[in-house]
ChimeraX commands (.cxc) that place a marker at each C-alpha (Angstrom):
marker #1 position -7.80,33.72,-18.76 radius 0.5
marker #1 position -6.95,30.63,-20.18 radius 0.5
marker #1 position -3.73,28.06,-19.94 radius 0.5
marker #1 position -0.03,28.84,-21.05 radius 0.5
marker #1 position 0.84,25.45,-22.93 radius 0.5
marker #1 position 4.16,24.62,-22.30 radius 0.5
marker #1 position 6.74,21.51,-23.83 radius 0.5
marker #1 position 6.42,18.36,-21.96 radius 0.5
marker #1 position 8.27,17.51,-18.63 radius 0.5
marker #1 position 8.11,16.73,-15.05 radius 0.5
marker #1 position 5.27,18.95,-13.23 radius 0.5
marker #1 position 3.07,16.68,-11.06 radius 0.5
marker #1 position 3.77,18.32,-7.79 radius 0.5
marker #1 position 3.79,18.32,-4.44 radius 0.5
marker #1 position 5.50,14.79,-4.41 radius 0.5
marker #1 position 7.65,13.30,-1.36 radius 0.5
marker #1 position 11.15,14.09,-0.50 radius 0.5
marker #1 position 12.66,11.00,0.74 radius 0.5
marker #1 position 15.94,10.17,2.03 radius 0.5
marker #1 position 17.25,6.61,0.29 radius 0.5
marker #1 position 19.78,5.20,2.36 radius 0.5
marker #1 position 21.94,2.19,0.66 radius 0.5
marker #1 position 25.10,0.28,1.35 radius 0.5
marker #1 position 26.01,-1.74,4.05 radius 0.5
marker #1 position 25.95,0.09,7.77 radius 0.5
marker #1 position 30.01,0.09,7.93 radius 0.5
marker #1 position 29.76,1.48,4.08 radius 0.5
marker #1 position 26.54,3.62,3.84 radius 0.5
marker #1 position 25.18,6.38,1.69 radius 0.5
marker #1 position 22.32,8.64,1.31 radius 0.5
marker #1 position 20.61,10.22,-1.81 radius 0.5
marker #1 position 17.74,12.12,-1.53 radius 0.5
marker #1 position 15.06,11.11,-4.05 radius 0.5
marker #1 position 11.70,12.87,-4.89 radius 0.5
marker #1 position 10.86,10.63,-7.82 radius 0.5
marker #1 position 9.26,7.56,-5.55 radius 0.5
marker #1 position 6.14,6.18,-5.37 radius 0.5
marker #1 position 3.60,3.17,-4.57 radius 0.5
marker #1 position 3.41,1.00,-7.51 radius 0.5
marker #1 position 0.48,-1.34,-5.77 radius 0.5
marker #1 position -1.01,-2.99,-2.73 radius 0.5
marker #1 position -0.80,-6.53,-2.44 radius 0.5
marker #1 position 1.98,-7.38,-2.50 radius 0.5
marker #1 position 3.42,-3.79,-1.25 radius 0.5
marker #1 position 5.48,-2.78,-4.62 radius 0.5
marker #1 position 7.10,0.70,-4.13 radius 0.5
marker #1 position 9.65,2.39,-6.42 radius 0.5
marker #1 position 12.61,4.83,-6.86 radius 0.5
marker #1 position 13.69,6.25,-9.91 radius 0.5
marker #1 position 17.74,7.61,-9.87 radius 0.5
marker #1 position 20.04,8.66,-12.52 radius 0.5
marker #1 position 22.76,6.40,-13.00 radius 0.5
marker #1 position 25.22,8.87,-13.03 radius 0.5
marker #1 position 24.80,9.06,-9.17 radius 0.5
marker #1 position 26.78,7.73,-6.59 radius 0.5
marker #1 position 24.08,5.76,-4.79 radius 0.5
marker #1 position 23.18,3.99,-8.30 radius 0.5
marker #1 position 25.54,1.30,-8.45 radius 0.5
marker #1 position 25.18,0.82,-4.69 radius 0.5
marker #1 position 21.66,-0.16,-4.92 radius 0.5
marker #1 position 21.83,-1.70,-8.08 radius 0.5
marker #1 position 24.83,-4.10,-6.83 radius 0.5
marker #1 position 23.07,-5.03,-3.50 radius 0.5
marker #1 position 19.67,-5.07,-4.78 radius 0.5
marker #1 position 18.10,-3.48,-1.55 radius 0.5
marker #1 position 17.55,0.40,-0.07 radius 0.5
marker #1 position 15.45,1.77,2.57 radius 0.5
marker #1 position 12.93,4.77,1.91 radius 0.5
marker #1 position 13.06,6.77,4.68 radius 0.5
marker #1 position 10.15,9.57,5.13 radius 0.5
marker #1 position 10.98,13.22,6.11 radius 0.5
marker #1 position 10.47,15.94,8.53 radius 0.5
marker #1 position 10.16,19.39,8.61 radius 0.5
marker #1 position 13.39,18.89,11.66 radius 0.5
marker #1 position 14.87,17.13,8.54 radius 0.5
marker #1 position 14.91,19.70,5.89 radius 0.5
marker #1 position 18.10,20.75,6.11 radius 0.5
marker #1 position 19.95,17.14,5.78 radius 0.5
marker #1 position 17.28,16.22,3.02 radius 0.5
marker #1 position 18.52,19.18,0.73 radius 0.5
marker #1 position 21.85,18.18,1.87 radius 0.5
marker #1 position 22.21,14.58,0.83 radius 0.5
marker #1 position 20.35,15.61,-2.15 radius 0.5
marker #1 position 23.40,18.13,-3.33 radius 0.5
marker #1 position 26.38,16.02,-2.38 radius 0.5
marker #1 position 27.91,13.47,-3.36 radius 0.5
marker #1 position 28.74,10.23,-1.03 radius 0.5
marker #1 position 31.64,9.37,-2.67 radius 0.5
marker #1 position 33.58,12.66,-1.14 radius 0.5
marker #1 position 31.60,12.72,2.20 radius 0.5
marker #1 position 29.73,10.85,4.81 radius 0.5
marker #1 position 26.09,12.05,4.82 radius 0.5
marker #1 position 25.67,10.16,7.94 radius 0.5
marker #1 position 28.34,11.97,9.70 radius 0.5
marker #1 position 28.13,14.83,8.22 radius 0.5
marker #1 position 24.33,15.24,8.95 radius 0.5
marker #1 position 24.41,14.12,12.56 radius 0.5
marker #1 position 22.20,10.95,11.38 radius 0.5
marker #1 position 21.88,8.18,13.25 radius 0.5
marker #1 position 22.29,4.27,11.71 radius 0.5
marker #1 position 19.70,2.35,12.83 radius 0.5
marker #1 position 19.62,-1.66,11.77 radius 0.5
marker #1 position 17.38,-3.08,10.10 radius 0.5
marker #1 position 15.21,-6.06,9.94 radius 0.5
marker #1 position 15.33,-7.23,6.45 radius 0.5
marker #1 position 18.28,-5.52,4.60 radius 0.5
marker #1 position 21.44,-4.89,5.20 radius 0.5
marker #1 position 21.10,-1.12,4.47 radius 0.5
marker #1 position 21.06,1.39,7.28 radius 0.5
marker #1 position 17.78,3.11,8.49 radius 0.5
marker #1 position 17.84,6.84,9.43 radius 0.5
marker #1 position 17.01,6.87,13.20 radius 0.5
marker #1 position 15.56,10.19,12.56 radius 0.5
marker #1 position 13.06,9.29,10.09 radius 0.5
marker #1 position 9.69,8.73,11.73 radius 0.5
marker #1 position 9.18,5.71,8.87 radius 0.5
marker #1 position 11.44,3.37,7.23 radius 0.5
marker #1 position 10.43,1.23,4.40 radius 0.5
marker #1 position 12.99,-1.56,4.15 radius 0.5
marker #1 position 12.99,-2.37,0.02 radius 0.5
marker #1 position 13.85,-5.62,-2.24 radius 0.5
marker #1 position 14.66,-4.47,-5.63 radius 0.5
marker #1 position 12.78,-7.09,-8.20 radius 0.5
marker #1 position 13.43,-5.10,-11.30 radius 0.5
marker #1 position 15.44,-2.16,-13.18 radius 0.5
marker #1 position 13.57,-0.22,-15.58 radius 0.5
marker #1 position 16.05,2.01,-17.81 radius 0.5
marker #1 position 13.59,4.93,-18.77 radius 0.5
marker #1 position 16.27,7.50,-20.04 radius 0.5
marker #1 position 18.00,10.09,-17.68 radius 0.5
marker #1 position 16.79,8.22,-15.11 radius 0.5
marker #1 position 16.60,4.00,-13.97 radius 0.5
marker #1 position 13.46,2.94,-12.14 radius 0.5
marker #1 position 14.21,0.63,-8.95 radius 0.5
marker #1 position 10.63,-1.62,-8.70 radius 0.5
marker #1 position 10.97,-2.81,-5.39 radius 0.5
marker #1 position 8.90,-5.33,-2.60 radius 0.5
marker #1 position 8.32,-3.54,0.38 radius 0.5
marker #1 position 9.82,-6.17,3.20 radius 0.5
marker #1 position 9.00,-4.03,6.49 radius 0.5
marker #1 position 7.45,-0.51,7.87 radius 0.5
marker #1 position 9.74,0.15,10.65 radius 0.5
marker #1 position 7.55,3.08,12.30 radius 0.5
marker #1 position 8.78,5.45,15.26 radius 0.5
marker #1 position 6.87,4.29,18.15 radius 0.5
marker #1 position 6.78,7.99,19.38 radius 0.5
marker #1 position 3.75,8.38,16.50 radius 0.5
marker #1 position 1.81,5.41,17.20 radius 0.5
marker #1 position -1.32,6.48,19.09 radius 0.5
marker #1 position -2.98,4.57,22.13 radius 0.5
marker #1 position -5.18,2.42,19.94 radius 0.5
marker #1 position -2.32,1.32,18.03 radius 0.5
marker #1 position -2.62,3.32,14.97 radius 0.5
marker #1 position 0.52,5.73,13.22 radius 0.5
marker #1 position -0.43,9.34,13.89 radius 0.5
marker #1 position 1.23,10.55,10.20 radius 0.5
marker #1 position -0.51,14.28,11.37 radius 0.5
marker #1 position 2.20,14.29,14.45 radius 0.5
marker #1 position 5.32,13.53,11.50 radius 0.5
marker #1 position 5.47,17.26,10.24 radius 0.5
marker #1 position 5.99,15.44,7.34 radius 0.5
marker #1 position 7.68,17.52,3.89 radius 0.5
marker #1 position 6.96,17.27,0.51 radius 0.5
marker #1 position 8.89,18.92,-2.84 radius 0.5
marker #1 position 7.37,20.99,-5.38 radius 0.5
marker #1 position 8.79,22.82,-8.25 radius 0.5
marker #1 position 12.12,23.27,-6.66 radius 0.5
marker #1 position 11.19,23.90,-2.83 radius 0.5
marker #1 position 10.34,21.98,-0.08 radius 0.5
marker #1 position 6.66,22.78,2.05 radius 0.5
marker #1 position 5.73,21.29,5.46 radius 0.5
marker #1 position 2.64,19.43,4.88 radius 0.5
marker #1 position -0.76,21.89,6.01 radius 0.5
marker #1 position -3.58,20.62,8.28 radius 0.5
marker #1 position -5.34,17.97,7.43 radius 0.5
marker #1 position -8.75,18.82,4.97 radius 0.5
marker #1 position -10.46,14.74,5.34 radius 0.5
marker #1 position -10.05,11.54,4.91 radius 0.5
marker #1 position -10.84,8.81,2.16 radius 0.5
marker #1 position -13.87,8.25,1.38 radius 0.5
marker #1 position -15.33,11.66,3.58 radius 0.5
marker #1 position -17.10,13.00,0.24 radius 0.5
marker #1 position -19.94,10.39,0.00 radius 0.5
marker #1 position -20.27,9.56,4.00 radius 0.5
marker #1 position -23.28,9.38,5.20 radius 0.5
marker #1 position -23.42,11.61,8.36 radius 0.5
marker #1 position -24.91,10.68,11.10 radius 0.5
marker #1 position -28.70,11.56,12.17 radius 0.5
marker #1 position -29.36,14.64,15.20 radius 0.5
marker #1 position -31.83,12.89,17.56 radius 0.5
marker #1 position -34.08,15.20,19.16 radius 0.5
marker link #1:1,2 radius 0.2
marker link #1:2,3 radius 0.2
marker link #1:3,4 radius 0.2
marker link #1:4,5 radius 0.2
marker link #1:5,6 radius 0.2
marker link #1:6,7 radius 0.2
marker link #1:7,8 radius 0.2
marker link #1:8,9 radius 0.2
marker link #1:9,10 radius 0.2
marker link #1:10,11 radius 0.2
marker link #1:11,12 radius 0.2
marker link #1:12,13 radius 0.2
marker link #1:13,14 radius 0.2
marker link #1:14,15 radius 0.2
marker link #1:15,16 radius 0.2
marker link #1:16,17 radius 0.2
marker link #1:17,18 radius 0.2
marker link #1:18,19 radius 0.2
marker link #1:19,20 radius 0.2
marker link #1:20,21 radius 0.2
marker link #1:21,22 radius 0.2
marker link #1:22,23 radius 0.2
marker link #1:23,24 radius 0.2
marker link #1:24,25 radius 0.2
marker link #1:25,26 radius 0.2
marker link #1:26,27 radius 0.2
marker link #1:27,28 radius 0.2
marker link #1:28,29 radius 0.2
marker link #1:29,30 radius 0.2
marker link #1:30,31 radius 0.2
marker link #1:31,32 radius 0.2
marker link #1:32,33 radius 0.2
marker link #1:33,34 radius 0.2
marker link #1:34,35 radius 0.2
marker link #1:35,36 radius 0.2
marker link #1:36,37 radius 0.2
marker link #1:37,38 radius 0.2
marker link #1:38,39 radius 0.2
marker link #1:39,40 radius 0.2
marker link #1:40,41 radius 0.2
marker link #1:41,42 radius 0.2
marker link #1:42,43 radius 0.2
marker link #1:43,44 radius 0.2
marker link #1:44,45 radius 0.2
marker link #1:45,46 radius 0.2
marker link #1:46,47 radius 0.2
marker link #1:47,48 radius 0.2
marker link #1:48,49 radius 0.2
marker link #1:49,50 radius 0.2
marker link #1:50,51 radius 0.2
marker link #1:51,52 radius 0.2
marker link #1:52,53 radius 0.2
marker link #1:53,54 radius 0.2
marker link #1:54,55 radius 0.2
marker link #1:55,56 radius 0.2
marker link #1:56,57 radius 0.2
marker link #1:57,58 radius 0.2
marker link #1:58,59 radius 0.2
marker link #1:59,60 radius 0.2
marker link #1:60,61 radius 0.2
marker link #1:61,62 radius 0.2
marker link #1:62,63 radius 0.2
marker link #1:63,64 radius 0.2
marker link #1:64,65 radius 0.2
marker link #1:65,66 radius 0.2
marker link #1:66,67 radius 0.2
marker link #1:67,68 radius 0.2
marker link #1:68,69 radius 0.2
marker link #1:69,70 radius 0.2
marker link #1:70,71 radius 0.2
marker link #1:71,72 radius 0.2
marker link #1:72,73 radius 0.2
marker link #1:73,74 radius 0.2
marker link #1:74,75 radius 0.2
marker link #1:75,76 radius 0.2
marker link #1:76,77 radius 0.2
marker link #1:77,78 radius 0.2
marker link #1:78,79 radius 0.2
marker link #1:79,80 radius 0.2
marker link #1:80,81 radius 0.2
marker link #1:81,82 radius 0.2
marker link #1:82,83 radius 0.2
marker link #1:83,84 radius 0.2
marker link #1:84,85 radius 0.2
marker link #1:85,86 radius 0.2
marker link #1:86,87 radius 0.2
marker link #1:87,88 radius 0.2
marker link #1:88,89 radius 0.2
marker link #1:89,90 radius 0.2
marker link #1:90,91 radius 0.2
marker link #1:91,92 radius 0.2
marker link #1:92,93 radius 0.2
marker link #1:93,94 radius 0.2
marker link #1:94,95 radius 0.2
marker link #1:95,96 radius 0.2
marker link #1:96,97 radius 0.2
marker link #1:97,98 radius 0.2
marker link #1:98,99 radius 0.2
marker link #1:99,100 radius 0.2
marker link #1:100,101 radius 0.2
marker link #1:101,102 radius 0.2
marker link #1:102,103 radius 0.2
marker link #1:103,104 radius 0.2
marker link #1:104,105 radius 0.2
marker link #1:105,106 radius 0.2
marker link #1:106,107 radius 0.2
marker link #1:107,108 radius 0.2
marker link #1:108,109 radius 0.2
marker link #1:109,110 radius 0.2
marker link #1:110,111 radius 0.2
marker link #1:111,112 radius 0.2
marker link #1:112,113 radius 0.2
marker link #1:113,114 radius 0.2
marker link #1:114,115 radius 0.2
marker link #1:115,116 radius 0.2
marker link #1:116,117 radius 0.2
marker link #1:117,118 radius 0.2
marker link #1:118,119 radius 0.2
marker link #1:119,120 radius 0.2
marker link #1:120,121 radius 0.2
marker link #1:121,122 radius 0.2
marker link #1:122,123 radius 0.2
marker link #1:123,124 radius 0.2
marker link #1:124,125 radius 0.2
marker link #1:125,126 radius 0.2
marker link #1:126,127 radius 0.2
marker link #1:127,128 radius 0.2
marker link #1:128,129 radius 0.2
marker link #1:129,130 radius 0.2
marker link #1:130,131 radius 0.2
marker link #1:131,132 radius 0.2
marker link #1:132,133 radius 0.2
marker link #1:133,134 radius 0.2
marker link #1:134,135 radius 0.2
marker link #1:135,136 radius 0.2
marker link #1:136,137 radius 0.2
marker link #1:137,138 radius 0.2
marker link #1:138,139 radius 0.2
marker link #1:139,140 radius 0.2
marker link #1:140,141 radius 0.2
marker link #1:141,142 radius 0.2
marker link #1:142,143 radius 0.2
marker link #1:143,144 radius 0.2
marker link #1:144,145 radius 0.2
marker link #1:145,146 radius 0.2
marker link #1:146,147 radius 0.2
marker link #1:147,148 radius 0.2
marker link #1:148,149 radius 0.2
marker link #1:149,150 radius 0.2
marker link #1:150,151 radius 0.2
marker link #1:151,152 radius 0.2
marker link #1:152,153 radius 0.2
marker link #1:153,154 radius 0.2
marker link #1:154,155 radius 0.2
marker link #1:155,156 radius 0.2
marker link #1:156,157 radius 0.2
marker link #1:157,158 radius 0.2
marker link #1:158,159 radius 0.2
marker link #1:159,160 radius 0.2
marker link #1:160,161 radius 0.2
marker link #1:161,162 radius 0.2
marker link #1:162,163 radius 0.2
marker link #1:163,164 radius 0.2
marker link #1:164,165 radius 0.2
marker link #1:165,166 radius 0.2
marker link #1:166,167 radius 0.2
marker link #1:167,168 radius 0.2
marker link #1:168,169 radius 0.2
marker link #1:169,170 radius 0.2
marker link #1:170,171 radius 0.2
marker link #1:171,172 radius 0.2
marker link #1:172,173 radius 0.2
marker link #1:173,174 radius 0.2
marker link #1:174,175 radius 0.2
marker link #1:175,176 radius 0.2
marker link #1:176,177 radius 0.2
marker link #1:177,178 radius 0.2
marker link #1:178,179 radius 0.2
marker link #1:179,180 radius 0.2
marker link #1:180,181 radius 0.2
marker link #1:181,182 radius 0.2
marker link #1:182,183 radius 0.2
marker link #1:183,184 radius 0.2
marker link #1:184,185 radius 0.2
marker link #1:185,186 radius 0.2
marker link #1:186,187 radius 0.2
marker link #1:187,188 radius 0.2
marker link #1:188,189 radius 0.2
marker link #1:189,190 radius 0.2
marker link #1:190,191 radius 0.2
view
């Protein structure tokens, strides 16, 4: 058997859901993005990339900040949600029993519910097409302290964590390795 070629487009899957949350905390929206990325290291340079024609556009283009908040397998439901409505007819927030949380850095709401919130500076607007790309500095990781382990490090395995591919959404499976486990030396038996 060999491949089916098909015309170009978007297949690179699985690939994060994330909920975007934008506007001020007495004005706030949500839009769920799946389109986001790291862009590089140091410094932290993340992305977004959004249609125009949605609601949340204009918000975070005007203000020039958002906050990527990861997702949950508790937080299916409201992803799909803010993903398929529109916050200029309804508060996602409210709606979604979400909880503001401030933040540090921005003056966008974090998503209390999130076990991660990446508070974002956008530095540049891309216009690629149907969609804009939002290049933006990472300004704080505001983790749930509920997944930080006793030595101090995040326990991602404890997030149920979701991801999207090809028009569903999958919890994320046990864990297979880590970096670098392919060329580690292992460890000599002593008899």
């Amino acid at each position: 058997m060999g491949k089916t070629i098909w015309k170009p487009g978007t297949f690179i899957y699985p690939i994060p859901a994330v909920m975007v949350s934008c506007g001020t905390m007495e004005k706030s929206n949500i839009i769920t993005v799946a389109w986001t990325g790291i862009l590089n290291t140091n410094p932290a340079i993340v992305y977004i990339s959004v249609r125009p024609t949605r609601y949340s556009y204009n918000l975070i283009k005007e203000q020039g900040e958002f906050v990527i908040n990861l997702t949950t397998k508790d937080l299916v439901r409201a992803t799909d949600w803010c993903g398929v409505k529109t916050g200029a007819k309804v508060d996602k927030f409210r709606e979604m029993k979400l909880h503001k949380e401030k933040a540090k850095f921005v003056q966008c709401p974090l998503i209390k519910e999130s076990p991660v919130s990446i508070e974002c500076k956008v530095k540049e607007i891309k216009e690629l097409g149907s969609h804009h790309l939002f290049v933006a500095d990472v300004l704080s990781i505001d983790a749930d302290e509920k997944y930080i382990d006793e030595k101090g490090a995040f326990d991602i395995s404890k997030c149920d964590l979701i991801a999207y591919a090809n028009g569903g959404y999958y919890s994320l499976g046990k864990k297979l390795g880590k970096f670098g486990f392919s060329v580690q030396k292992k460890k000599k038996k002593f008899k």
